[in-house]
Residue frames as qw, qx, qy, qz and C-alpha x, y, z in Angstrom:
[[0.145, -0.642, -0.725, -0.204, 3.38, -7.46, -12.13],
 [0.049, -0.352, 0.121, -0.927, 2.36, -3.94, -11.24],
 [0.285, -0.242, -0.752, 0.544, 0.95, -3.36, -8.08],
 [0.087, -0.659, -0.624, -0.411, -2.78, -2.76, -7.64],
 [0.101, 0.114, -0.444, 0.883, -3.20, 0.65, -5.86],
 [0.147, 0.404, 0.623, -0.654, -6.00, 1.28, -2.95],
 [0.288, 0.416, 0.091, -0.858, -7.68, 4.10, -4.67],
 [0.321, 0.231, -0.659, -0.640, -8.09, 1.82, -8.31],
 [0.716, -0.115, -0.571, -0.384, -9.86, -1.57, -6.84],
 [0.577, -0.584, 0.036, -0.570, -11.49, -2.71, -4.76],
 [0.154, -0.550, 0.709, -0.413, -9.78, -3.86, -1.49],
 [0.684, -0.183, 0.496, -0.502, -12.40, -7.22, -1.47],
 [0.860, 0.239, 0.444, 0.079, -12.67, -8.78, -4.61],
 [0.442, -0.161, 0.565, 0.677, -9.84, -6.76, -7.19],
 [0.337, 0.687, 0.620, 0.173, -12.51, -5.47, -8.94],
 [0.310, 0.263, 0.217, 0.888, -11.59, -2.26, -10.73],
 [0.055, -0.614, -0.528, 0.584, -13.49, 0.81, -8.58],
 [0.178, 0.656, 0.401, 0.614, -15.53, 3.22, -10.60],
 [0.124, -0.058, -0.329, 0.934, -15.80, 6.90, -9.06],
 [0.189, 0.439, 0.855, -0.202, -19.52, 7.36, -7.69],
 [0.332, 0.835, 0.274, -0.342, -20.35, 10.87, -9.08],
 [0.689, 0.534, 0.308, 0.381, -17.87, 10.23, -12.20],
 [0.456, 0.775, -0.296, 0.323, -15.84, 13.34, -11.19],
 [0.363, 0.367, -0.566, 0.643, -12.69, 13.78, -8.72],
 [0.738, -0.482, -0.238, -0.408, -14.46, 12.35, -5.67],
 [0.133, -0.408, 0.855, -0.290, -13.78, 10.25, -2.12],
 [0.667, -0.215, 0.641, -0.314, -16.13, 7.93, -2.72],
 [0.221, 0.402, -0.841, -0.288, -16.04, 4.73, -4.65],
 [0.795, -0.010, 0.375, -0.476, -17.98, 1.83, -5.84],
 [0.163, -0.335, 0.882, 0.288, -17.05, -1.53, -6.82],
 [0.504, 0.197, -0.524, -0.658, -19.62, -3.05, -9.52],
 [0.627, 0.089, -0.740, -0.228, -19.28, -6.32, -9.00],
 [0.299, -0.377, -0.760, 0.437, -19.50, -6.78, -4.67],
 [0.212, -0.779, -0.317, -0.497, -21.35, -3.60, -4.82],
 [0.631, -0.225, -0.212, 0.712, -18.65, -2.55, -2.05],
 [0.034, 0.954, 0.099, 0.280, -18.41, 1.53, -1.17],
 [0.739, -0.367, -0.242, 0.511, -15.32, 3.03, -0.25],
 [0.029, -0.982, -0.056, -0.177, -14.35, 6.56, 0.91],
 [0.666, 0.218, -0.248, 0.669, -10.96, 8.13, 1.22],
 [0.599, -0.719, -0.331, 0.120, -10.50, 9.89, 4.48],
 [0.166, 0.830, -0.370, 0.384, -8.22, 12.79, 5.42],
 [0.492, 0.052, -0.585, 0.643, -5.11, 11.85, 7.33],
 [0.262, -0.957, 0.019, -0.122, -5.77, 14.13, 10.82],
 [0.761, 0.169, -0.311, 0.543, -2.49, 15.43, 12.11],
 [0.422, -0.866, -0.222, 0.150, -1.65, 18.07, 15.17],
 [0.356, 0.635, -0.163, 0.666, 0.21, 20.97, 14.56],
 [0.508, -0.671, -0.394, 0.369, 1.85, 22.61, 17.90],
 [0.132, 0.719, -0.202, 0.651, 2.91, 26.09, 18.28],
 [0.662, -0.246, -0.383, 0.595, 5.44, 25.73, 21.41],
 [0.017, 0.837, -0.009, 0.548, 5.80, 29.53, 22.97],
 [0.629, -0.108, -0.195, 0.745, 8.16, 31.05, 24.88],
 [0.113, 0.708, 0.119, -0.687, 7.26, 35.01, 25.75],
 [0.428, 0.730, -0.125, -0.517, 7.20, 36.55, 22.44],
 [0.305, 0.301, -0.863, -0.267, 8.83, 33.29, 20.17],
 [0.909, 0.081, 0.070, -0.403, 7.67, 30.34, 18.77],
 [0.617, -0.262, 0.701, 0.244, 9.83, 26.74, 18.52],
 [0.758, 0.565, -0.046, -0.323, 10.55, 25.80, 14.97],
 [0.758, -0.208, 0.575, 0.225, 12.33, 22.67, 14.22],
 [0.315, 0.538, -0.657, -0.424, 14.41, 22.04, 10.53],
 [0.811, -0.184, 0.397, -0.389, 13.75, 18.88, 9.15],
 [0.130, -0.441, 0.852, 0.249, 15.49, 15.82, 8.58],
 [0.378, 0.319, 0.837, 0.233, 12.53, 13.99, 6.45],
 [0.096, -0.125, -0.566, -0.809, 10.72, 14.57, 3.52],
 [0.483, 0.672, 0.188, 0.529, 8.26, 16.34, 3.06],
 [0.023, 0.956, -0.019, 0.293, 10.17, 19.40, 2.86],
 [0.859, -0.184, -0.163, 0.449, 13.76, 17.89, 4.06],
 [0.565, -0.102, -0.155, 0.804, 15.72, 20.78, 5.40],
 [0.106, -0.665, -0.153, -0.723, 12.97, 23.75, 5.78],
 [0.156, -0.021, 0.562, -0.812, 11.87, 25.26, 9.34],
 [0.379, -0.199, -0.696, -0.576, 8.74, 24.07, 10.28],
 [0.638, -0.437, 0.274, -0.572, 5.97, 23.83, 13.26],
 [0.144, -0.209, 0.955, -0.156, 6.38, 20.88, 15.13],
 [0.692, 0.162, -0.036, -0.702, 3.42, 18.22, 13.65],
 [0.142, -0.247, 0.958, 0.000, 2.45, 14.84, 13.32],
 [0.484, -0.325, -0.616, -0.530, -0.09, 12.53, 12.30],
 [0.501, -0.298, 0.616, -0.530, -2.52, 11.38, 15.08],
 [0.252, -0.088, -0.954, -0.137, -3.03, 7.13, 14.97],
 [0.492, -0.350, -0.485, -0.632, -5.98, 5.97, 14.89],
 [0.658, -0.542, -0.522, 0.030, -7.88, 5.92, 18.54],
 [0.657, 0.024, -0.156, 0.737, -5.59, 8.31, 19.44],
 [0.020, 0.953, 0.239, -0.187, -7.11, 11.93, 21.33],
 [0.609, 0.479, 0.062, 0.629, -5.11, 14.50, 18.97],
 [0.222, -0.902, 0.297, -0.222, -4.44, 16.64, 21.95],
 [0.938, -0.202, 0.276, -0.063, -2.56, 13.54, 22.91],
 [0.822, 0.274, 0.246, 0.434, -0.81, 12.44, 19.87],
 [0.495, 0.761, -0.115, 0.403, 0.55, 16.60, 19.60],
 [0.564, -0.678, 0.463, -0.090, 2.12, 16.24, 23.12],
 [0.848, -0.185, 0.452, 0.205, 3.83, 13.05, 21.53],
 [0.768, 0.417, 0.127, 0.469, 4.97, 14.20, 18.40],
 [0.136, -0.950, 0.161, -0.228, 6.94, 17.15, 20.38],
 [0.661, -0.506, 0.554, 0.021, 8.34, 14.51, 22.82],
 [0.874, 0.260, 0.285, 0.297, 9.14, 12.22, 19.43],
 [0.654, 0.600, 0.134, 0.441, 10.93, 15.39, 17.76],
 [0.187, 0.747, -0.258, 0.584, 12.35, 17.47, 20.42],
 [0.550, 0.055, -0.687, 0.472, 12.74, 15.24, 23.08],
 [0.020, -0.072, 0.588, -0.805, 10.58, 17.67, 25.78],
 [0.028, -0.551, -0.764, 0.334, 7.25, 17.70, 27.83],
 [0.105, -0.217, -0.116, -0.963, 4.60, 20.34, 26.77],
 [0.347, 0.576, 0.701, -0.238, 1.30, 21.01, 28.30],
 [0.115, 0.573, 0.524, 0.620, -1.49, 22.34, 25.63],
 [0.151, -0.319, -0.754, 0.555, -2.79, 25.30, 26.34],
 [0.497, 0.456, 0.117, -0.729, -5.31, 26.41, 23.97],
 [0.602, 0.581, 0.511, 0.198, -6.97, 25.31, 20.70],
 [0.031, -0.541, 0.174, 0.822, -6.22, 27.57, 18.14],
 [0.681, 0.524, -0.052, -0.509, -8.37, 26.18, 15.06],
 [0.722, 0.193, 0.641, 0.177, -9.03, 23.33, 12.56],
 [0.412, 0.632, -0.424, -0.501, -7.89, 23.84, 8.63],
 [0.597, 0.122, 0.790, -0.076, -9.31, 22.16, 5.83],
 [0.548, 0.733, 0.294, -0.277, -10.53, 21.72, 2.66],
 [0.044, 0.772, -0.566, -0.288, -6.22, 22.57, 0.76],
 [0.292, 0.270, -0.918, 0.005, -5.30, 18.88, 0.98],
 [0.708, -0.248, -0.656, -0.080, -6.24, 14.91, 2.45],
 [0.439, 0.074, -0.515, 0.733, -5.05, 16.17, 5.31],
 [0.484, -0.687, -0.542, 0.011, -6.85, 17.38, 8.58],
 [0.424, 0.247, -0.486, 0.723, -4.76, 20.17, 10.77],
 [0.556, -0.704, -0.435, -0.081, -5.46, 20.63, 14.58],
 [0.382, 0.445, -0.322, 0.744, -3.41, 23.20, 15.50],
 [0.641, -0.671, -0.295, 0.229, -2.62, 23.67, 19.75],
 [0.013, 0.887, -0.289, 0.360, -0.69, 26.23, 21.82],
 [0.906, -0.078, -0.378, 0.174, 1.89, 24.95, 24.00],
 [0.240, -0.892, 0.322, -0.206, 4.32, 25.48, 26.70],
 [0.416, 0.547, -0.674, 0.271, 7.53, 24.24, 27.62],
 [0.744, -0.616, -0.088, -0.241, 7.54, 22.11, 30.67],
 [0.688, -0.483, 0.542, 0.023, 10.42, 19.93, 31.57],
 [0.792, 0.247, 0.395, 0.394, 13.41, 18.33, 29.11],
 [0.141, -0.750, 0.268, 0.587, 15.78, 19.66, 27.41],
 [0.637, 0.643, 0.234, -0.355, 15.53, 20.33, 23.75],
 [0.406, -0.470, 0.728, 0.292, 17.45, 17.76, 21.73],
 [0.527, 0.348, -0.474, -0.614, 17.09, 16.36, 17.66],
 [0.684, 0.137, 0.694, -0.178, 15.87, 13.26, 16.69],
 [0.375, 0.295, 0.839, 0.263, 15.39, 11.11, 13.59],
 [0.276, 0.720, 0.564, 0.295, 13.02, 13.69, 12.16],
 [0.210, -0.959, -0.164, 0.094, 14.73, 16.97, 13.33],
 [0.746, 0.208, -0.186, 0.605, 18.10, 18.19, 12.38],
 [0.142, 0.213, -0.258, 0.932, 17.82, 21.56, 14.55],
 [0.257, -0.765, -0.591, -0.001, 15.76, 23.61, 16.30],
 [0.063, 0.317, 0.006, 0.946, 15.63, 27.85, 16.70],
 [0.082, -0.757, -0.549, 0.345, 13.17, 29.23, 19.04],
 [0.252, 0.244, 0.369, 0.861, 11.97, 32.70, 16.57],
 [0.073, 0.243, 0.314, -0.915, 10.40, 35.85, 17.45],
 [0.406, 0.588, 0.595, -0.368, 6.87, 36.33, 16.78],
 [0.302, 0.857, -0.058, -0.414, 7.81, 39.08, 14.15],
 [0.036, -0.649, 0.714, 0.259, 10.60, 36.87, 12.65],
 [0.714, -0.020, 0.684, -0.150, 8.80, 34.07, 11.68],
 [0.014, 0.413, -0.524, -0.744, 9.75, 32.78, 8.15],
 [0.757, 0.077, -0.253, -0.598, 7.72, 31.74, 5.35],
 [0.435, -0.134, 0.890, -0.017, 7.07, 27.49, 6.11],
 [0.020, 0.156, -0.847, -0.507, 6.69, 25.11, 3.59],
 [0.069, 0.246, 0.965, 0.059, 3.23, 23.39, 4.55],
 [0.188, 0.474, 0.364, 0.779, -0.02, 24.30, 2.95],
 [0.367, -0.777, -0.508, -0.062, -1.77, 25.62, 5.94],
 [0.487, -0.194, -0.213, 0.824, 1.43, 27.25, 7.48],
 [0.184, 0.193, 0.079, 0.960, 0.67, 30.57, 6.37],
 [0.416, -0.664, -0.234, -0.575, -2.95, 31.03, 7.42],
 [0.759, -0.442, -0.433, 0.202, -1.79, 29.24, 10.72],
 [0.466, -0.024, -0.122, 0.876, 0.77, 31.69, 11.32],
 [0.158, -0.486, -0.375, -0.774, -1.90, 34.56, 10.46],
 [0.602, -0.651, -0.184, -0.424, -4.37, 33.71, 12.73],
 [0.721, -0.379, -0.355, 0.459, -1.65, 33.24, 15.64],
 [0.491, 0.181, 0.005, 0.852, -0.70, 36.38, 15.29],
 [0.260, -0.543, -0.461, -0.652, -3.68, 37.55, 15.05],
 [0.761, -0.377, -0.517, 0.107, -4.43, 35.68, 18.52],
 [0.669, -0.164, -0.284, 0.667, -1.71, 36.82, 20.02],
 [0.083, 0.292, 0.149, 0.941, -2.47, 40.61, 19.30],
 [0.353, -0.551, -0.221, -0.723, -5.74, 40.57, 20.67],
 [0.810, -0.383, -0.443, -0.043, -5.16, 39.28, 23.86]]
C-alpha cells in the first residue's frame, strides 16, 4: 500500500487536499472536514565562526551535499531561540563553545527553508569531527570557496561586504 504523503491529504480524516488558490501554494484545504493546512519553512542557523581574517568551514559527512565545505548550520527545534540552537549545532559538529556576536541577516524566499545567519567566536574546546563533519579548515576571508547551499553565495557576499566596512 503506498504511503499517503503530508502535503496530498489531509492529516484528520485522509481526505485528498485540494490546493486553495489552485496554483503551487502553502496552503491547503480539505473538502470534506473543511480542515486548512499550511506548509511552513524549516528555520535553520547558519554560523560564520571567525578567527582574524578566516572563517571555520567544516566538510561534510551527510547529505545534503556529502563531502563539500560548508558553513556550520542546523535546523532550530521547535521552541528553540535560534541564537541558541546555532551555538548547539557548532558544539554538535565541531565539538567547541562559541559566543554570537552579531546578526548578520535573514534569507528567504530560494527554498522551504528559513536562514539566520550569526557571527561567532571561538571560545573554549578544541575543534574535533563528529557524525556530521568529516574535517574542518579554518579559510581566509579572500579564499573562501564556492559552497553548495542556496543562500551560501549571497551569505558570503554580504559578509564580506560587512567585514569591509567596518
Amino acid at each position: 500500500m503506498a504511503k499517503k504523503s503530508q502535503n496530498n491529504f489531509c492529516s484528520k480524516c485522509g481526505y485528498k487536499l485540494e490546493s486553495i488558490h489552485n496554483t503551487q501554494t502553502s496552503e491547503f484545504n480539505c473538502k470534506k472536514c473543511n480542515s486548512t493546512f499550511y506548509l511552513d519553512p524549516k528555520v535553520a542557523a547558519v554560523v560564520i565562526v571567525k578567527k582574524q581574517d578566516k572563517i571555520l568551514l567544516v566538510k561534510r559527512s551527510i547529505e545534503p551535499h556529502l563531502g563539500k565545505w560548508s558553513l556550520l548550520s542546523g535546523y532550530v527545534n521547535r521552541g528553540e531561540k535560534v541564537e541558541e540552537a546555532a551555538i548547539r549545532e557548532v558544539k554538535e559538529e565541531v565539538h567547541i563553545d562559541v559566543s554570537i556576536t552579531e546578526l548578520q541577516g535573514v534569507y528567504s524566499g530560494l527554498s522551504p527553508v528559513v536562514i539566520v545567519v550569526f557571527h561567532a567566536v571561538h571560545n573554549s574546546g578544541e575543534l574535533s569531527i563528529s557524525n556530521e563533519v568529516s574535517d574542518f579548515k579554518w579559510v581566509k576571508n579572500e579564499e573562501i570557496p564556492e559552497l553548495p547551499f542556496i543562500y551560501d553565495q549571497e551569505i558570503i557576499k554580504d559578509y564580506l561586504l560587512r567585514i569591509q566596512n567596518n
